[in-house]
N, C-alpha and C positions, 0 to 999 in steps of 0.2 A: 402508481407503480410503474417501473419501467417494466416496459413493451417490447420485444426484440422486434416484431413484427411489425412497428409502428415507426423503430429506429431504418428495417429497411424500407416504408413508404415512403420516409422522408427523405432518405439519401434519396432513390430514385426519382423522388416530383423536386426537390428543390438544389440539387447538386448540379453548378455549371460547370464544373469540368475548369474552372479558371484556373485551378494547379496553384494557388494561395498556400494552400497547407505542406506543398511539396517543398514550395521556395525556401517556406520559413523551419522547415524538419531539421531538426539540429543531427540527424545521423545520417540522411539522406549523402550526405558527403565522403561516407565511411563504407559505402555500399555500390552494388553495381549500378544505381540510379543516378549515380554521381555524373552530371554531364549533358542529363538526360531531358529533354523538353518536358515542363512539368504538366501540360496540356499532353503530351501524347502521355505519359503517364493514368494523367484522369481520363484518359478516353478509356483505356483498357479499364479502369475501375468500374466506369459507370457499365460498359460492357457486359459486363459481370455481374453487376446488378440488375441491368435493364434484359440483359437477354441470356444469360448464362453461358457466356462465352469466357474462357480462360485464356490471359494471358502471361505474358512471363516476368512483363512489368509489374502489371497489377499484383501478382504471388509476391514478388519482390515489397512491392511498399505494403502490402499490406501483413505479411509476417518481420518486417523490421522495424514496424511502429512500435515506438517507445508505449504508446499510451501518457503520453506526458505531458498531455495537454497545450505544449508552445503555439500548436497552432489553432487555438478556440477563438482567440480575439481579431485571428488572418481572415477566418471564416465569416464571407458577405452575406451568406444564408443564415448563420447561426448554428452550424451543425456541428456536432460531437465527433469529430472523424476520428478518435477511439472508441467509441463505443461501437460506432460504421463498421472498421474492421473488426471488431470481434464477433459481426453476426458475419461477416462476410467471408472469415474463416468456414464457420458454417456452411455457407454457398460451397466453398471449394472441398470441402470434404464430401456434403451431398454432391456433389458432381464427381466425384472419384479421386479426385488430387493426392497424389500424396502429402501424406503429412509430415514435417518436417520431427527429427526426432523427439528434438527440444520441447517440442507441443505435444506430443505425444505424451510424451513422458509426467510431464507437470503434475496431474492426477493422482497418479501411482506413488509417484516418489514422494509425495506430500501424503497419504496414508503411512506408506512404508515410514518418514519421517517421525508422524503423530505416535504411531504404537509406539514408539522409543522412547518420544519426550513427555507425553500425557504421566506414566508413572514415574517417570526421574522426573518431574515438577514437583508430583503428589509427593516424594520424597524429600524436594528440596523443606518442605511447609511441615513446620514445628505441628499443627492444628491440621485434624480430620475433618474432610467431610466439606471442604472449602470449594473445593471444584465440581462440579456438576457436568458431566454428560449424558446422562439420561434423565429426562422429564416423564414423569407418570408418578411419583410419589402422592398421593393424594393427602399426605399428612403434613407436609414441607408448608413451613411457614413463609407469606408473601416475605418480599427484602426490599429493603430503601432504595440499595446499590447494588448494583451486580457489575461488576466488570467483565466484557464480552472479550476475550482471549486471543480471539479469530487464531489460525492453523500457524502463519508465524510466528504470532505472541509466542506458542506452547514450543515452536520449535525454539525460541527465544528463549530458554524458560528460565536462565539466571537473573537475566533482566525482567520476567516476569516476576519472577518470585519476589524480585525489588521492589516491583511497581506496585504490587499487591499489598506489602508493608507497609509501605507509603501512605496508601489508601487505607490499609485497616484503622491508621491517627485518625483518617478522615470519617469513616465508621466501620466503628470495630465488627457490625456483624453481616459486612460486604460480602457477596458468595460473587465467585466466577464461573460464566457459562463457557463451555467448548470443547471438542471430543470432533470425532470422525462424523456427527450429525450436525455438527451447531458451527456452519460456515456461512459468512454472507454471500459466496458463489460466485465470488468475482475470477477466480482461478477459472471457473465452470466456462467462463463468459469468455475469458479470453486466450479457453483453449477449444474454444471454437463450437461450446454447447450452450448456447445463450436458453433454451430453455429450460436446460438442465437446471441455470443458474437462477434462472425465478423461482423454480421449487425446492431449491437449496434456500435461498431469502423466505421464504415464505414460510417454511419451516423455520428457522430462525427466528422469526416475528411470534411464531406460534409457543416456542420454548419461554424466549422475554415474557411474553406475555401471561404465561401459567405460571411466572415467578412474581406478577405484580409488583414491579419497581415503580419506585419513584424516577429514578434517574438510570441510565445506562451508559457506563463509561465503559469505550473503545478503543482499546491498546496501540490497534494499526487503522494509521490514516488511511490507507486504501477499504477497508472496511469501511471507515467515516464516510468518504466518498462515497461509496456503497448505498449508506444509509441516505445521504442526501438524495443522490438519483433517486432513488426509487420513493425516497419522503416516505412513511407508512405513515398511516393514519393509527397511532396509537393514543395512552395514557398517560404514556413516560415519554420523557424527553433523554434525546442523545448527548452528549457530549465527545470531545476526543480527549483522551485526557491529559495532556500536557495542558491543555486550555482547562480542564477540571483541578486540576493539580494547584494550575497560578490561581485559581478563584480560591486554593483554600490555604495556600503556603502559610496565611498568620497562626491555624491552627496544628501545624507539625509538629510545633517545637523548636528548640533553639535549633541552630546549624555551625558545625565544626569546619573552619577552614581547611581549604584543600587548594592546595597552591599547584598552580598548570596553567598552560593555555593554551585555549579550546576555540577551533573552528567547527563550524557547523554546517554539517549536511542537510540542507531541507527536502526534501522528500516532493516531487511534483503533485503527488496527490491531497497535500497538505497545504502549501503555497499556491496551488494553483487545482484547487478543488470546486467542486462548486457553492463553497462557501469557503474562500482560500483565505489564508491567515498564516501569519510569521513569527508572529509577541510572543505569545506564550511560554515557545520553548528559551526564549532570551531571557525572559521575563524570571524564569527560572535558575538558571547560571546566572545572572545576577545577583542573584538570592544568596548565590554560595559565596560567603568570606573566599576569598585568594583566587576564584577565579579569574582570568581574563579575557575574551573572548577577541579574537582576529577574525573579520572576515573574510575569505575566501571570492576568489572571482567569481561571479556567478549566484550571487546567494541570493535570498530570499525568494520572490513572485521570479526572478531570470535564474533562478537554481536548474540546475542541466541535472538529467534523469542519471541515477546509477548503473543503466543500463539494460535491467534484468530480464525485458521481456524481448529484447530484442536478442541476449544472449537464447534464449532458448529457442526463437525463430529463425535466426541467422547465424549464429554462434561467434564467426570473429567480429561484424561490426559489433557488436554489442560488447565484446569484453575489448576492443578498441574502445568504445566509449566510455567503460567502468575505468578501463585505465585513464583517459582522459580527466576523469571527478578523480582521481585520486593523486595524479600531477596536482591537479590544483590547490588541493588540499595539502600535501608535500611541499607546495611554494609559501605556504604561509609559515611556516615554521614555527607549528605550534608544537606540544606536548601531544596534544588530543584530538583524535576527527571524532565526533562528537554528533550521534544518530538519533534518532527518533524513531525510525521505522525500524518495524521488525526487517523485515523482507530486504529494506537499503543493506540495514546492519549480514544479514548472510551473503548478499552480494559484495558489500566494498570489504567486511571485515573476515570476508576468507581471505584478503591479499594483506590482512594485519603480519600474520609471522616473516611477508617478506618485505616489508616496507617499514622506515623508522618512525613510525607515529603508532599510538596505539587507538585503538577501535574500541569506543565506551558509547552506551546508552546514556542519554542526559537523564534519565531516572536512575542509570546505575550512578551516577555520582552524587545528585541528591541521595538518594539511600548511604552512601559511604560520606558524604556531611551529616546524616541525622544517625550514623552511627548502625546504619543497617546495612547487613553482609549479604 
């Protein structure tokens, strides 16, 4: 299971300061670090870890990480310098720091969000009783499949309620877990309560678990990621399900042409997860008659982040670099930017009304080829 406490032994024994991960920061350019020696940079980080000292550098790179993982393979140690800053948030809040609003906020506005969408889901779905947010029924029978929602799924929930039909061809008596308790806690983590977020996950393990699955399919890649880190030693096996979806496309049904063309957004926590992977979602718009797919600069394993976390730790680089992914996306001149993540899709597809391309989930179009609304 991931350890917060074990994430800051390791930055502190094994972190040289060689400023690798600064070089290769694809936002670092967008920011006041822009310029900036990337050694005097990690001096102030390790600073921070080694003695609790605050600097202004250090605040700077570590609330305008992406979390985007480009710089894992820079890294001569081997270290997760996202997961690093999300306990080291932690550090600067225990030390008094203020916190920036954006970080603040995340928590709150994602409850506020959930009571809205949890019953306008329940509403979207023909069939009662589908959703689960509370565990303690002692009569509920175990499930094959459960689809795990995570908090953007639900605030997603047109494309959930897709994605859940899709799935029902696959088994029709699938139940979906998620609600204000059933989070993988990665919000918790990198807004700066990492052990918040272990007893957010652990809880979560606890719920899967009293449902006795076979399989457990995960709407959002950052979830999946999630589940990788921390590996639980369970019964059931994870999947993500775009990657669940292509292992079952023979059994859907036929599929109705849908004439467009479609670039795609890859998601860094997808492409570059710790089990990073790119087919899938292709794998699937192939599937569909009339589709045609254009790649975009930047795509697959080199896909640049939408932005979102550094929107809420810094505000303008981040929505500088949301606009950035969506220029590019704009250059290809497709019909379609074409998402996968919950979480990408409310980041790039609130700038849908003002940009000509429209903002679709790759499950909402498979749904609207197999004839589902």
């Amino acid at each position: 299971m991931l350890d917060p406490k074990n994430v800051i032994n390791q930055f502190e024994k094994k972190c040289t300061g060689c400023g690798s991960c600064v070089e290769c920061c694809p936002i670092v350019s967008h920011t006041e670090l822009k310029g900036i020696d990337p050694g005097k940079v990690m001096d102030e980080i390790l600073d921070l870890f080694r003695h609790k000292r605050i600097g202004n550098l250090a605040r700077a790179r570590i609330y305008s990480c992406l979390f985007c993982n480009t710089c894992l393979p820079s890294c001569p140690r081997g270290l997760n310098i996202g997961l690093s800053f999300g306990v080291a948030k932690a550090i600067l809040q225990e030390l008094g720091d203020p916190v920036p609003k954006g970080v603040a906020s995340i928590l709150g506005q994602g409850k506020e969000l959930l009571s809205n969408s949890i019953p306008e889901f329940r509403g979207l779905l023909e069939e009662s009783g589908l959703l689960i947010t509370e565990i303690g029924d002692e009569t509920m029978k175990p499930v094959k499949t459960v689809l795990f929602a995570s908090c953007f799924g639900l605030i997603q929930k047109d494309a959930l309620s897709t994605a859940l039909k899709i799935l029902q061809r696959i088994d029709p008596a699938i139940k979906v877990l998620g609600g204000f308790d059933y989070c993988c806690g990665e919000l918790q983590y990198m807004a700066g309560r990492p052990d918040e977020a272990v007893r957010q996950f652990d809880k979560l393990i606890e719920g899967l678990n009293f449902l006795s699955p076979e399989k457990v399919v995960i709407f959002c890649p950052t979830c999946n990621m999630t589940f990788d880190h921390h590996h639980p030693d369970t019964e059931w096996s994870w999947h993500f399900i775009t990657d669940f979806i292509s292992e079952n496309l023979d059994v859907l049904g036929s599929l109705n042409e849908v004439n467009a063309t479609v670039t795609i957004h890859d998601p860094c926590h997808f492409v570059r997860g710790a089990k990073p992977g790119s087919d899938s979602p292709r794998e699937i718009l192939n599937a569909i008659p009339g589709i045609k797919i254009i790649e975009m600069e930047n795509t697959r394993e080199q896909a640049i982040c939408c932005g979102a976390y550094a929107i809420t730790g810094t505000g303008k680089p981040g929505f500088q670099f949301r606009d950035r992914r969506l220029k590019q996306a704009l250059n290809t001149s497709a019909d379609i930017l074409s998402l996968y993540c919950p979480g990408c899709h409310i980041v790039l597809g609130s700038e849908g009304p003002n940009i000509s391309l429209r903002v679709e989930s790759i499950l909402s179009l498979l749904g609207e080829s197999l004839g589902i609304k």
